[in-house]
PDB file of N, CA, C and O in Angstrom, chain B, residues numbered from 101:
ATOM      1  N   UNK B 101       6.908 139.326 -37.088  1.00  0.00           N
ATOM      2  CA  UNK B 101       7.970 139.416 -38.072  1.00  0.00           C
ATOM      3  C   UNK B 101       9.044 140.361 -37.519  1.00  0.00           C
ATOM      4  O   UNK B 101       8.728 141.550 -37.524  1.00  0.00           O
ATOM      5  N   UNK B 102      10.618 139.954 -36.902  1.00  0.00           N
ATOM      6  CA  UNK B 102      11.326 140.529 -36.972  1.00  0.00           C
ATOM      7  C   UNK B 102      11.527 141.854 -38.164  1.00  0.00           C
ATOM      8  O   UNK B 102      10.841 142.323 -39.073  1.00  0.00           O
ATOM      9  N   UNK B 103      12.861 142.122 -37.574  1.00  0.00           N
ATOM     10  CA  UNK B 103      13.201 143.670 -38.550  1.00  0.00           C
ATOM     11  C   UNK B 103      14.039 142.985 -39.850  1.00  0.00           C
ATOM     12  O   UNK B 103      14.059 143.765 -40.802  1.00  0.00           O
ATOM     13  N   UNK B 104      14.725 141.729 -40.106  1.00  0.00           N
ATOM     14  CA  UNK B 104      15.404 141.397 -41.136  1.00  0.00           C
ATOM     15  C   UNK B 104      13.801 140.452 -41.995  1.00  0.00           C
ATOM     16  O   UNK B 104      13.518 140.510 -43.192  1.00  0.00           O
ATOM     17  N   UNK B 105      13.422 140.071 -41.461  1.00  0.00           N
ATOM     18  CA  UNK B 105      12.210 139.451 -42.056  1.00  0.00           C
ATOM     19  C   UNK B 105      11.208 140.496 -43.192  1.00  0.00           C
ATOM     20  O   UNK B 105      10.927 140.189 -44.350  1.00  0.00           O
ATOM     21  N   UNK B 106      10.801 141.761 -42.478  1.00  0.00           N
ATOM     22  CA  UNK B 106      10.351 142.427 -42.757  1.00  0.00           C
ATOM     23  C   UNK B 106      11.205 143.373 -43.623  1.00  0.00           C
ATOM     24  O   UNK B 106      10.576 144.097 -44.395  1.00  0.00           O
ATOM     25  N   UNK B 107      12.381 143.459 -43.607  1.00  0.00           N
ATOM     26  CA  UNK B 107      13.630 144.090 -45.018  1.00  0.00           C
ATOM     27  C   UNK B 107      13.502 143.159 -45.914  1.00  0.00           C
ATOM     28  O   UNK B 107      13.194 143.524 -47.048  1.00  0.00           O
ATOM     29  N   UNK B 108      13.669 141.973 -45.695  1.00  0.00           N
ATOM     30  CA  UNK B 108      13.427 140.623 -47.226  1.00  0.00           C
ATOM     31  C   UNK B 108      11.871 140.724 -47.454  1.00  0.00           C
ATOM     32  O   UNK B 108      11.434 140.254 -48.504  1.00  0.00           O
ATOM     33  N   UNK B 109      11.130 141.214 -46.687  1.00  0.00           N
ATOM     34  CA  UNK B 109       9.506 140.906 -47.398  1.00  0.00           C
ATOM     35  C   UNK B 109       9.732 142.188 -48.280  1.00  0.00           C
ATOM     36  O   UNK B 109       9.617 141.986 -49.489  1.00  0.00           O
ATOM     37  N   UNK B 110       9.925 143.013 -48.031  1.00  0.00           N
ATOM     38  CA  UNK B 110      10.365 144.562 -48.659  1.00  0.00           C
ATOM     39  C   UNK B 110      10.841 144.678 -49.595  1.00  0.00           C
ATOM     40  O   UNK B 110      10.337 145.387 -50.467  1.00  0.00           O
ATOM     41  N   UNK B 111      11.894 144.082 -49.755  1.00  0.00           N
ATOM     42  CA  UNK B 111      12.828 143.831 -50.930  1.00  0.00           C
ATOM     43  C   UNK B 111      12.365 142.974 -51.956  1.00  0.00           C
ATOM     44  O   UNK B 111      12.558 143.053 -53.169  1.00  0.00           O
ATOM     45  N   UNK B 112      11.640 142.033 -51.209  1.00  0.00           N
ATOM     46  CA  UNK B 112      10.849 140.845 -52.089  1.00  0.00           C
ATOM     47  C   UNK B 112       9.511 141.801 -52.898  1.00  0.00           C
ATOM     48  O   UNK B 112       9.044 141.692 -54.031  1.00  0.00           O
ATOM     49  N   UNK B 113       9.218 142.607 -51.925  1.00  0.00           N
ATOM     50  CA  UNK B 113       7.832 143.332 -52.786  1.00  0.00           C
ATOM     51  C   UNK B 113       8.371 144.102 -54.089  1.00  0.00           C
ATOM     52  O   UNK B 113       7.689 144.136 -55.113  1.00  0.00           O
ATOM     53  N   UNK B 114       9.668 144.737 -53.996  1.00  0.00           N
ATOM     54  CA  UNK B 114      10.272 145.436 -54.961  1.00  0.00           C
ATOM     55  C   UNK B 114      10.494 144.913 -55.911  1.00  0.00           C
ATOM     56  O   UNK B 114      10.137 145.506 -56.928  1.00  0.00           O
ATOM     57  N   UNK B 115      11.154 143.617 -56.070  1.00  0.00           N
ATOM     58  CA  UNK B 115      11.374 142.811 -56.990  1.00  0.00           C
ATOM     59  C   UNK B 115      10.265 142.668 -57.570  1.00  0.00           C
ATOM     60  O   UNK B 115      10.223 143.194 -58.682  1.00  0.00           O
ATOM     61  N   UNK B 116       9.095 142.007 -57.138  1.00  0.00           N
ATOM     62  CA  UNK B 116       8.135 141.559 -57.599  1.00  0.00           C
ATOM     63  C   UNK B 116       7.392 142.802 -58.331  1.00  0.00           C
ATOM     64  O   UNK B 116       6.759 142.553 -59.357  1.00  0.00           O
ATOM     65  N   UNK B 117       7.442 144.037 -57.876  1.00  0.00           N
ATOM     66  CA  UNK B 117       6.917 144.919 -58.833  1.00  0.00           C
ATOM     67  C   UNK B 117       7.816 144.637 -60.195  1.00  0.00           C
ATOM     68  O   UNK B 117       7.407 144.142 -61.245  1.00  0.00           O
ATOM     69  N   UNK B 118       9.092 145.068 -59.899  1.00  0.00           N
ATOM     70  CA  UNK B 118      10.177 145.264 -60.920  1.00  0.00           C
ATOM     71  C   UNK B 118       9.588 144.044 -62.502  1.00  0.00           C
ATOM     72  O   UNK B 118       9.279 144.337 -63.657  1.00  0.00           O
ATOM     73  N   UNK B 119       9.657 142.824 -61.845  1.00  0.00           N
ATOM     74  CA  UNK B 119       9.158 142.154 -62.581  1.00  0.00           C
ATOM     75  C   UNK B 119       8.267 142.017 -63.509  1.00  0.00           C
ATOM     76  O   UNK B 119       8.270 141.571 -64.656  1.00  0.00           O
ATOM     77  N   UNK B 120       7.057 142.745 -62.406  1.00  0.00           N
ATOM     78  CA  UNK B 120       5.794 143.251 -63.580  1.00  0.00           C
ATOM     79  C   UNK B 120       5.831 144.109 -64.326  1.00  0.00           C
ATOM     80  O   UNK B 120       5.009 144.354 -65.209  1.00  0.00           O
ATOM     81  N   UNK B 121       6.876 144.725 -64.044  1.00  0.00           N
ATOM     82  CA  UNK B 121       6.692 146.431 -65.545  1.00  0.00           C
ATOM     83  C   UNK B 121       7.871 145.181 -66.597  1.00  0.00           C
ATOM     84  O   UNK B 121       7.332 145.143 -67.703  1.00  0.00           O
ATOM     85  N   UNK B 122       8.767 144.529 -66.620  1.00  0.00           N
ATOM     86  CA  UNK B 122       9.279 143.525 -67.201  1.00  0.00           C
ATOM     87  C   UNK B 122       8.515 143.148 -67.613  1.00  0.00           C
ATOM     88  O   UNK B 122       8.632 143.283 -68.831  1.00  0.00           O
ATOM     89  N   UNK B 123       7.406 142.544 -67.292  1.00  0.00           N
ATOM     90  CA  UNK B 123       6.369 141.485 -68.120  1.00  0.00           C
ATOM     91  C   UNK B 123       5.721 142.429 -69.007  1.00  0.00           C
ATOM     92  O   UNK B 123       5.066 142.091 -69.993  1.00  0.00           O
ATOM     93  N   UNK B 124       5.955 143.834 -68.564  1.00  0.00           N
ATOM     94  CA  UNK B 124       4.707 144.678 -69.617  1.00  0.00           C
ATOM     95  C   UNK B 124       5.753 144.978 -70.581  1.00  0.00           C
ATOM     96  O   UNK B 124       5.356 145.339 -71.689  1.00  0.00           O
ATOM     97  N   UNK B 125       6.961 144.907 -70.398  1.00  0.00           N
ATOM     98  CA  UNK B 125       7.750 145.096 -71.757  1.00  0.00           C
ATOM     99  C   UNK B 125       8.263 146.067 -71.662  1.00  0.00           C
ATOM    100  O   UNK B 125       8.756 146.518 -72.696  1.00  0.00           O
ATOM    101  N   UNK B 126       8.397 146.849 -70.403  1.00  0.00           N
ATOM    102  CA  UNK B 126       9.308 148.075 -70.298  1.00  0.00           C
ATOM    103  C   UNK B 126      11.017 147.421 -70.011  1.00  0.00           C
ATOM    104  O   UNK B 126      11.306 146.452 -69.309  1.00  0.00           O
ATOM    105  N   UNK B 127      11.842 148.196 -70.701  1.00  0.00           N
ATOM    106  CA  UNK B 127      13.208 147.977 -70.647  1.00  0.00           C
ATOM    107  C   UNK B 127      14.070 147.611 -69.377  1.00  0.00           C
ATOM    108  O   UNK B 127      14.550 148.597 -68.816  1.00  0.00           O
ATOM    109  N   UNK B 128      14.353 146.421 -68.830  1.00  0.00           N
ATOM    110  CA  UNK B 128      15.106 146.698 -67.302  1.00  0.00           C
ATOM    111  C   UNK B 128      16.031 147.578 -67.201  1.00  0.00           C
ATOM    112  O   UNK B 128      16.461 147.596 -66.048  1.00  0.00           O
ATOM    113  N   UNK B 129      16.650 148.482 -68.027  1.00  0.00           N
ATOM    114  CA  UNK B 129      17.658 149.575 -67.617  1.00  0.00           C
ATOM    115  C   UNK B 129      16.482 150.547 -67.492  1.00  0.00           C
ATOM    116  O   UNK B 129      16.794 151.519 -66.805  1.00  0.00           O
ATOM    117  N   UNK B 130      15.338 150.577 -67.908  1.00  0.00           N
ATOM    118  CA  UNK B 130      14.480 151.611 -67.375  1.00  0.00           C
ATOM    119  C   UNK B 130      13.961 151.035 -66.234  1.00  0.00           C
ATOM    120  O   UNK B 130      13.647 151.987 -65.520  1.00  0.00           O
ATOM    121  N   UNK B 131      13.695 150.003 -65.666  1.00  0.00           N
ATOM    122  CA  UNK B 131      13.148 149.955 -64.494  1.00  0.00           C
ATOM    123  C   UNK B 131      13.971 149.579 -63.812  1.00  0.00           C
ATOM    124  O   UNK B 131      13.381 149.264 -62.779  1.00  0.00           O
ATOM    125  N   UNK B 132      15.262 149.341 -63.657  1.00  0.00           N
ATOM    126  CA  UNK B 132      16.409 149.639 -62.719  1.00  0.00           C
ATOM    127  C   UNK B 132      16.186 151.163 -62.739  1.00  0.00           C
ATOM    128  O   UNK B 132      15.600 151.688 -61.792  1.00  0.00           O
ATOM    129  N   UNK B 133      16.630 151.898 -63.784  1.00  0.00           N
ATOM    130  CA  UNK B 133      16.598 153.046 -63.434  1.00  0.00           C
ATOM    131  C   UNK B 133      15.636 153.732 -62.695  1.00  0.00           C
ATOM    132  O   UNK B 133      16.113 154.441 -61.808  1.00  0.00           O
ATOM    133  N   UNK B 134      14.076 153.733 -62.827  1.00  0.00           N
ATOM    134  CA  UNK B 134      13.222 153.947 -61.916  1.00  0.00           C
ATOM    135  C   UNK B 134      13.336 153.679 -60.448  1.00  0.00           C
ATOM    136  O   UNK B 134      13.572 154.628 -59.700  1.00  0.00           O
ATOM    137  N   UNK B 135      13.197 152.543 -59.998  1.00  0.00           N
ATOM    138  CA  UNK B 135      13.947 152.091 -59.037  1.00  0.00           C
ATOM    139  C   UNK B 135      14.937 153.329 -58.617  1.00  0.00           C
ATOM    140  O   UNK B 135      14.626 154.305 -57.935  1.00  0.00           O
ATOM    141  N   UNK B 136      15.876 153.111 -59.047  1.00  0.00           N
ATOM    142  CA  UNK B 136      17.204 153.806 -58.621  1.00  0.00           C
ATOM    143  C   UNK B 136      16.644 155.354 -57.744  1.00  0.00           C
ATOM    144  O   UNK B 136      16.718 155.818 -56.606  1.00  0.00           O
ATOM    145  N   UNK B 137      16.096 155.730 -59.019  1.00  0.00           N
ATOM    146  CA  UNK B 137      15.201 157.267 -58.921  1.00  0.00           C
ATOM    147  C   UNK B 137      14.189 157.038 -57.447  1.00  0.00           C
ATOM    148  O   UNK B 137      14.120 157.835 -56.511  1.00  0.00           O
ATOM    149  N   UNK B 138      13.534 155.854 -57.556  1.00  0.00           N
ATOM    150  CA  UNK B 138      12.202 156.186 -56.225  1.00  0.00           C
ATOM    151  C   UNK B 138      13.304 156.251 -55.210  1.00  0.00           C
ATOM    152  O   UNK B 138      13.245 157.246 -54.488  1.00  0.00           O
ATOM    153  N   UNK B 139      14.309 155.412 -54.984  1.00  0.00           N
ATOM    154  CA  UNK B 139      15.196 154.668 -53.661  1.00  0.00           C
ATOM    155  C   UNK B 139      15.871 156.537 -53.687  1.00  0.00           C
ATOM    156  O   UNK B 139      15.812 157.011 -52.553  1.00  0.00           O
ATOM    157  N   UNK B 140      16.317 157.316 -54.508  1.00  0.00           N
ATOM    158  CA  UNK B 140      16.908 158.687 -54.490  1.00  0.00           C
ATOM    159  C   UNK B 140      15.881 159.611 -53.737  1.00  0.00           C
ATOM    160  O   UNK B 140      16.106 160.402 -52.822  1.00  0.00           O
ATOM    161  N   UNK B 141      14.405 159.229 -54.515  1.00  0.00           N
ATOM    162  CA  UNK B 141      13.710 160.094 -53.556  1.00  0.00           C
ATOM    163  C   UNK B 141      12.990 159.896 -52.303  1.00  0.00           C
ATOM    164  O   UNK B 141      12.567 160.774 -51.550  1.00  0.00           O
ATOM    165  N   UNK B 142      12.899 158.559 -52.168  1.00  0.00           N
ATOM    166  CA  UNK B 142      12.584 157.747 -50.430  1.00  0.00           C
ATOM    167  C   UNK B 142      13.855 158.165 -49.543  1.00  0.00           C
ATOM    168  O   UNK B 142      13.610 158.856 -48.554  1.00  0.00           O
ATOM    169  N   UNK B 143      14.922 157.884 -49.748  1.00  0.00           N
ATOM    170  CA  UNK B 143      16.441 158.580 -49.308  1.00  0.00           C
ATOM    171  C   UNK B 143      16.308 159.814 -48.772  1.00  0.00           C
ATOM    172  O   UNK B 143      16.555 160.011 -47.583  1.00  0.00           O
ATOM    173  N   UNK B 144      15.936 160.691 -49.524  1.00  0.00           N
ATOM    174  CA  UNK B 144      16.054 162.154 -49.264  1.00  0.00           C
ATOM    175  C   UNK B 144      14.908 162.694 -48.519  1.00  0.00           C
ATOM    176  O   UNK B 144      14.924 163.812 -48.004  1.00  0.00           O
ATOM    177  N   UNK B 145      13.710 161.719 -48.458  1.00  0.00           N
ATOM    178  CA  UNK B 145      12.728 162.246 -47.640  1.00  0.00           C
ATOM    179  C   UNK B 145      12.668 161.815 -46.446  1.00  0.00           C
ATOM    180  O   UNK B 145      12.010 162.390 -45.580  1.00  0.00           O
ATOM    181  N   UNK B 146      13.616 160.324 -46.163  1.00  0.00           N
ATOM    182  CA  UNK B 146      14.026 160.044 -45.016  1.00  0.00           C
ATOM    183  C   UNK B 146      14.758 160.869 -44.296  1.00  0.00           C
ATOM    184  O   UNK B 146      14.543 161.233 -43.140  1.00  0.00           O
ATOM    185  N   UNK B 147      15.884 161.243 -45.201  1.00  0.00           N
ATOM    186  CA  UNK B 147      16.630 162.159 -44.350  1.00  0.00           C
ATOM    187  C   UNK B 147      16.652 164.099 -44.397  1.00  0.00           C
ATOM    188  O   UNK B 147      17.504 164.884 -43.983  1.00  0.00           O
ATOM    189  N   UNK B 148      15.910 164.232 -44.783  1.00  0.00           N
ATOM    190  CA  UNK B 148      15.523 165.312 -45.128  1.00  0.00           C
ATOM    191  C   UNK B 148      13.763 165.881 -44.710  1.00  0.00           C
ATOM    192  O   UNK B 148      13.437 167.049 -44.495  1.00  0.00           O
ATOM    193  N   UNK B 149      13.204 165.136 -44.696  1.00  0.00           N
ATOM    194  CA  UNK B 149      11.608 165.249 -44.750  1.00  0.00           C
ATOM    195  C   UNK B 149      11.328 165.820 -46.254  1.00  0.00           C
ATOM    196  O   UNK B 149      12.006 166.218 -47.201  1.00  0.00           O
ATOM    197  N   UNK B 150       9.732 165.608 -45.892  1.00  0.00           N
ATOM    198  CA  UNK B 150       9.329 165.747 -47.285  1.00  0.00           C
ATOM    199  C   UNK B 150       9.674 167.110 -48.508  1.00  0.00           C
ATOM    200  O   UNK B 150       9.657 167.098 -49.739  1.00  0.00           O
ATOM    201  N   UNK B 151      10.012 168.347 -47.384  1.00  0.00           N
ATOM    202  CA  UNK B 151      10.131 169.395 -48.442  1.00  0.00           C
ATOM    203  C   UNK B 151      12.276 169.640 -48.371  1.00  0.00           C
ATOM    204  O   UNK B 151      12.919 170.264 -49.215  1.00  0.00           O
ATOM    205  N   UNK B 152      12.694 169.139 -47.493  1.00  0.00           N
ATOM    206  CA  UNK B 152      13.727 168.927 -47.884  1.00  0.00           C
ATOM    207  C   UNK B 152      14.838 168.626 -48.505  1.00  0.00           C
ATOM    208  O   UNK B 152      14.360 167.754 -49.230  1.00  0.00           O
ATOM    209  N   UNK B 153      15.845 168.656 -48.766  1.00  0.00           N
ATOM    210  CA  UNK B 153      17.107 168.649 -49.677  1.00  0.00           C
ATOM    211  C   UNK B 153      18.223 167.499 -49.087  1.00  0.00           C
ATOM    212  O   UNK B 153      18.209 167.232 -47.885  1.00  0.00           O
ATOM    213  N   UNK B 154      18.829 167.084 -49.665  1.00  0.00           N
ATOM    214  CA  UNK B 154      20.515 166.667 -48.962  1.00  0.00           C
ATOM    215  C   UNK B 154      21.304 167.536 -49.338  1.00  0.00           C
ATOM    216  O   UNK B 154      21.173 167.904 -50.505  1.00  0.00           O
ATOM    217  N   UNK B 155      22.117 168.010 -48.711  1.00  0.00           N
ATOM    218  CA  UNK B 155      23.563 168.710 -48.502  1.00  0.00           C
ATOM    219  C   UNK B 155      24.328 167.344 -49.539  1.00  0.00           C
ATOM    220  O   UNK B 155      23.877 166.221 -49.767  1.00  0.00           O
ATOM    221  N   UNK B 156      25.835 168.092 -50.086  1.00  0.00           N
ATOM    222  CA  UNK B 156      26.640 167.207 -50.607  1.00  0.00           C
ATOM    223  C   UNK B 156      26.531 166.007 -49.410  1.00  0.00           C
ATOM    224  O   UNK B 156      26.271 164.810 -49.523  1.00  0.00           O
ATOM    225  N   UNK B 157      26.866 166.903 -48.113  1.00  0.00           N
ATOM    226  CA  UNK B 157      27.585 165.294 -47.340  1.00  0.00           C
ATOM    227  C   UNK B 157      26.807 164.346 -47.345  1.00  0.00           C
ATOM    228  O   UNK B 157      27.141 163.184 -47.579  1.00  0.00           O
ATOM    229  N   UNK B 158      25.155 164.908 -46.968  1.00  0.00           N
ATOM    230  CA  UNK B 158      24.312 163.859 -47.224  1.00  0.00           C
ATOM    231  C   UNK B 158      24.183 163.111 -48.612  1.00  0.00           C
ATOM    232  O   UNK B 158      23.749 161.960 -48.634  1.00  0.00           O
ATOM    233  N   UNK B 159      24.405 163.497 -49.294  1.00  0.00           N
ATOM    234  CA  UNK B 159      23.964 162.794 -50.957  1.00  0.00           C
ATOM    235  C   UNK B 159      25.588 161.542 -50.757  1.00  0.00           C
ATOM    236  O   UNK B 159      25.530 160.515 -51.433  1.00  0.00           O
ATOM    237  N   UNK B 160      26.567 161.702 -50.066  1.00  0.00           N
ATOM    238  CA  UNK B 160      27.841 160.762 -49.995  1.00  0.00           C
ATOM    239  C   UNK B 160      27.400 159.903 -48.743  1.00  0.00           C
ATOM    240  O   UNK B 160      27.837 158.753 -48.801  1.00  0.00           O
ATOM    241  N   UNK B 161      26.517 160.230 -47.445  1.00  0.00           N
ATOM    242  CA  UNK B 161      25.987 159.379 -46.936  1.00  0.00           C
ATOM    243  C   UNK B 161      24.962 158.242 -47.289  1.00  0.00           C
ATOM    244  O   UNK B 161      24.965 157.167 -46.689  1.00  0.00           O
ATOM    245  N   UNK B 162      24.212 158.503 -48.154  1.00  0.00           N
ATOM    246  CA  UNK B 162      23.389 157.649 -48.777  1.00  0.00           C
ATOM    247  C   UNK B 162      24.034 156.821 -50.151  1.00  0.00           C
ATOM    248  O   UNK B 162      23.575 155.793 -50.650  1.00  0.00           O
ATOM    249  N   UNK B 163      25.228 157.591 -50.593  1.00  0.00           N
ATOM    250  CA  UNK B 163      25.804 156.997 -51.573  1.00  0.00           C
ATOM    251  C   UNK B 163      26.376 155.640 -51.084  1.00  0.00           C
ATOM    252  O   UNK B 163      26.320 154.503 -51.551  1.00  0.00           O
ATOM    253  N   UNK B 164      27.073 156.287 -49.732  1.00  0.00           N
ATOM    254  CA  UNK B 164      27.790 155.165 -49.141  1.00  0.00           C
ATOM    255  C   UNK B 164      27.236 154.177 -48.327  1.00  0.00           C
ATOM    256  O   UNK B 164      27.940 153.293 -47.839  1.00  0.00           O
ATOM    257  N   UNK B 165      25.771 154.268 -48.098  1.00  0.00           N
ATOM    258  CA  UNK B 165      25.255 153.097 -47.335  1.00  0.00           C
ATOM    259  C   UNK B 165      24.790 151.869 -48.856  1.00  0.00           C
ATOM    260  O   UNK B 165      24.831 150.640 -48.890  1.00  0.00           O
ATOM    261  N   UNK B 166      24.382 152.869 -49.925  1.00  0.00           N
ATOM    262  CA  UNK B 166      24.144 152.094 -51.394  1.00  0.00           C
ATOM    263  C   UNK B 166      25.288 151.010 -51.923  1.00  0.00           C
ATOM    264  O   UNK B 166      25.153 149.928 -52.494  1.00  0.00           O
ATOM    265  N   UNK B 167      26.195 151.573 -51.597  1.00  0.00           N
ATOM    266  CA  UNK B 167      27.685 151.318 -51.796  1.00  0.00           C
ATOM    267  C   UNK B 167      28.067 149.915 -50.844  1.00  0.00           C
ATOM    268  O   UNK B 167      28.385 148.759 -51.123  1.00  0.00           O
ATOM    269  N   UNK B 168      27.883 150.575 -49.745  1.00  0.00           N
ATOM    270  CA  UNK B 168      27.639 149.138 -48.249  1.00  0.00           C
ATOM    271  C   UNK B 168      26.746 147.877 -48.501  1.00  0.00           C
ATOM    272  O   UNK B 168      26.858 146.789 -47.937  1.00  0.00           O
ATOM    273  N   UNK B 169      25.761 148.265 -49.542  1.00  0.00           N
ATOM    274  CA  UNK B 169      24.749 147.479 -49.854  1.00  0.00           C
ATOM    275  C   UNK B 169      24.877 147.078 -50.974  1.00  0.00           C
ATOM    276  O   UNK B 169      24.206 146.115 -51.343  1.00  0.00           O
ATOM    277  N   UNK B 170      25.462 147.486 -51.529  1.00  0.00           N
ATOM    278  CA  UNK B 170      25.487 146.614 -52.784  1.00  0.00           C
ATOM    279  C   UNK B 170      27.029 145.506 -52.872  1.00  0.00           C
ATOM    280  O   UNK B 170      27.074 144.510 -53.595  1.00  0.00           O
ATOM    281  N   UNK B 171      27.884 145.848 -52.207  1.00  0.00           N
ATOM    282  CA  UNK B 171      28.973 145.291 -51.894  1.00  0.00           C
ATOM    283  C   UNK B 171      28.684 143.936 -51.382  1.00  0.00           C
ATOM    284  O   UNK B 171      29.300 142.893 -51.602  1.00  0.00           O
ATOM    285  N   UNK B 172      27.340 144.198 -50.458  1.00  0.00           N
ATOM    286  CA  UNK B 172      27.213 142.898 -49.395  1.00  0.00           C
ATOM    287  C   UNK B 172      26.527 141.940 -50.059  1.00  0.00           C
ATOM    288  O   UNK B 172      26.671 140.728 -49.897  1.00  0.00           O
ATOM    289  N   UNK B 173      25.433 142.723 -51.156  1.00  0.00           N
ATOM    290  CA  UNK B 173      24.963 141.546 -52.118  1.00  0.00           C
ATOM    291  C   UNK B 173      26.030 141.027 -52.955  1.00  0.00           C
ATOM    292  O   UNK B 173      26.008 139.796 -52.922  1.00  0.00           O
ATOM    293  N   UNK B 174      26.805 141.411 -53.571  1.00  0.00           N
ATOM    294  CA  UNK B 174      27.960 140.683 -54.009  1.00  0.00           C
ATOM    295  C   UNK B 174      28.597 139.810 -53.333  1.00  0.00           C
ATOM    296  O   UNK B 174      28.957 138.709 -53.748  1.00  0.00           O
ATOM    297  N   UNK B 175      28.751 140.219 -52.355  1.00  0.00           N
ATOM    298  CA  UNK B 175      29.543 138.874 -51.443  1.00  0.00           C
ATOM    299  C   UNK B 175      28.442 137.663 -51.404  1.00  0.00           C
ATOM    300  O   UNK B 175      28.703 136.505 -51.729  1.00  0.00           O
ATOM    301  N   UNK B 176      27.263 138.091 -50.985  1.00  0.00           N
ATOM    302  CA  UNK B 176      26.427 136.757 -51.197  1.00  0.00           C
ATOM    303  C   UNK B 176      26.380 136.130 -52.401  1.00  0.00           C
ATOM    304  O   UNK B 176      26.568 134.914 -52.408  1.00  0.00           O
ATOM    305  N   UNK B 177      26.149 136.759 -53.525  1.00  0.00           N
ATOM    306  CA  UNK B 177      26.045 136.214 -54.697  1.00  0.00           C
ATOM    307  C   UNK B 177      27.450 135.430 -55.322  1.00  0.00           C
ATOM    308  O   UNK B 177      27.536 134.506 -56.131  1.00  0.00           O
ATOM    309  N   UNK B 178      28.170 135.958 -54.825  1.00  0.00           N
ATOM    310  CA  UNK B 178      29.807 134.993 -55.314  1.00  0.00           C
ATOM    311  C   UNK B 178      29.626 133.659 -54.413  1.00  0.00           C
ATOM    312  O   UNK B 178      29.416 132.538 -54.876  1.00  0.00           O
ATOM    313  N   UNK B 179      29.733 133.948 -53.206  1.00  0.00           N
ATOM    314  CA  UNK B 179      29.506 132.846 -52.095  1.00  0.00           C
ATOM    315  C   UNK B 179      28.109 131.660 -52.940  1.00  0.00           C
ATOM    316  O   UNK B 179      28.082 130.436 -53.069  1.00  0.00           O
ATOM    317  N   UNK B 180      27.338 132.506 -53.262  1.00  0.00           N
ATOM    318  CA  UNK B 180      26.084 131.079 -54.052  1.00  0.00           C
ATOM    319  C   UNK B 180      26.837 130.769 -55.049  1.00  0.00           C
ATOM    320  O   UNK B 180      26.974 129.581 -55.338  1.00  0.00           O
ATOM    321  N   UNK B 181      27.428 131.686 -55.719  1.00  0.00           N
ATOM    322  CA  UNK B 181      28.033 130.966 -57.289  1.00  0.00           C
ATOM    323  C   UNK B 181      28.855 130.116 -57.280  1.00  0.00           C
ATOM    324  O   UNK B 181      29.093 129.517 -58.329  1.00  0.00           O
ATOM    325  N   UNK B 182      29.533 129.807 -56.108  1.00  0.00           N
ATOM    326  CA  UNK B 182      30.686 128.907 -55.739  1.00  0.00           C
ATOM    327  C   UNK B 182      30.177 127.725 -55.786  1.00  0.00           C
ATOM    328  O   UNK B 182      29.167 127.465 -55.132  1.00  0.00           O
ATOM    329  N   UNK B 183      30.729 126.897 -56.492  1.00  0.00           N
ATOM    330  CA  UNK B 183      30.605 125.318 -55.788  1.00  0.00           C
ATOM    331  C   UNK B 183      30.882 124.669 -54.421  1.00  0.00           C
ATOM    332  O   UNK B 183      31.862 124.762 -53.681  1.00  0.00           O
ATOM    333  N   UNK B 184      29.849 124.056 -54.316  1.00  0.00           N
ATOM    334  CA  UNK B 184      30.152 123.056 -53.039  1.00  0.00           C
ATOM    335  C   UNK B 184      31.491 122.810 -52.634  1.00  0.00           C
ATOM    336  O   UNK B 184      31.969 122.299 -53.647  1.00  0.00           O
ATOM    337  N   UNK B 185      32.452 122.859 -51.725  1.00  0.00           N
ATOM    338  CA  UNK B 185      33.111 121.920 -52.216  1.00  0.00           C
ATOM    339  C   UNK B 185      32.953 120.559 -50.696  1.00  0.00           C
ATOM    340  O   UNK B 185      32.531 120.613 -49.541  1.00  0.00           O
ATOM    341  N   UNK B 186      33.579 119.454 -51.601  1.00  0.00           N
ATOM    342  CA  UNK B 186      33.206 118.307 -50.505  1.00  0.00           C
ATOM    343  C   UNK B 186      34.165 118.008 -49.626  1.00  0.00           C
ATOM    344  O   UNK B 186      35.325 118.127 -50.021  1.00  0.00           O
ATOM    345  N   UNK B 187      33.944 117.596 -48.370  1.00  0.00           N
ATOM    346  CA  UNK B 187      35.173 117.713 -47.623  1.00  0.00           C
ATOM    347  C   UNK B 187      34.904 116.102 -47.440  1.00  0.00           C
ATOM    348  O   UNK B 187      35.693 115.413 -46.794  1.00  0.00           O
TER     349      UNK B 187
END
């Protein structure tokens, strides 16, 4: 498994949790929000290690790769929402 293979199996595992606290009836603005929270503290232990902090600049580096990333799912998702068109 390549490195983009293994980011979509990843992403796919996330979802699929997400889903199940959904099925148990917890609120999706709470489990977005959770989410949000683990990805804040996986972030900071990446770049920080485990007993570490981010500096402002760091907390705008991770803002801005979130930012990079969420931009790019938008572009995909408009691009699917589009119709065909036929040439």
């Amino acid at each position: 498994m390549n490195d983009s293979e293994k980011h979509m199996y990843c992403t796919n595992k996330f979802i699929e949790l997400a889903n199940q606290l959904k099925e148990e009836e917890i609120d999706i603005n709470l489990v977005n929000g959770a989410l949000m929270t683990a990805s804040s503290i996986y972030a900071t232990y990446v770049a920080a290690g485990n007993s570490g902090a981010l500096e402002p600049s760091g907390v705008e580096k991770v803002v801005g790769i979130y930012r990079k990333t969420l931009e790019h799912h938008q572009k995909i998702k408009k691009t699917q929402a589009q119709p065909a068109t036929e040439s």
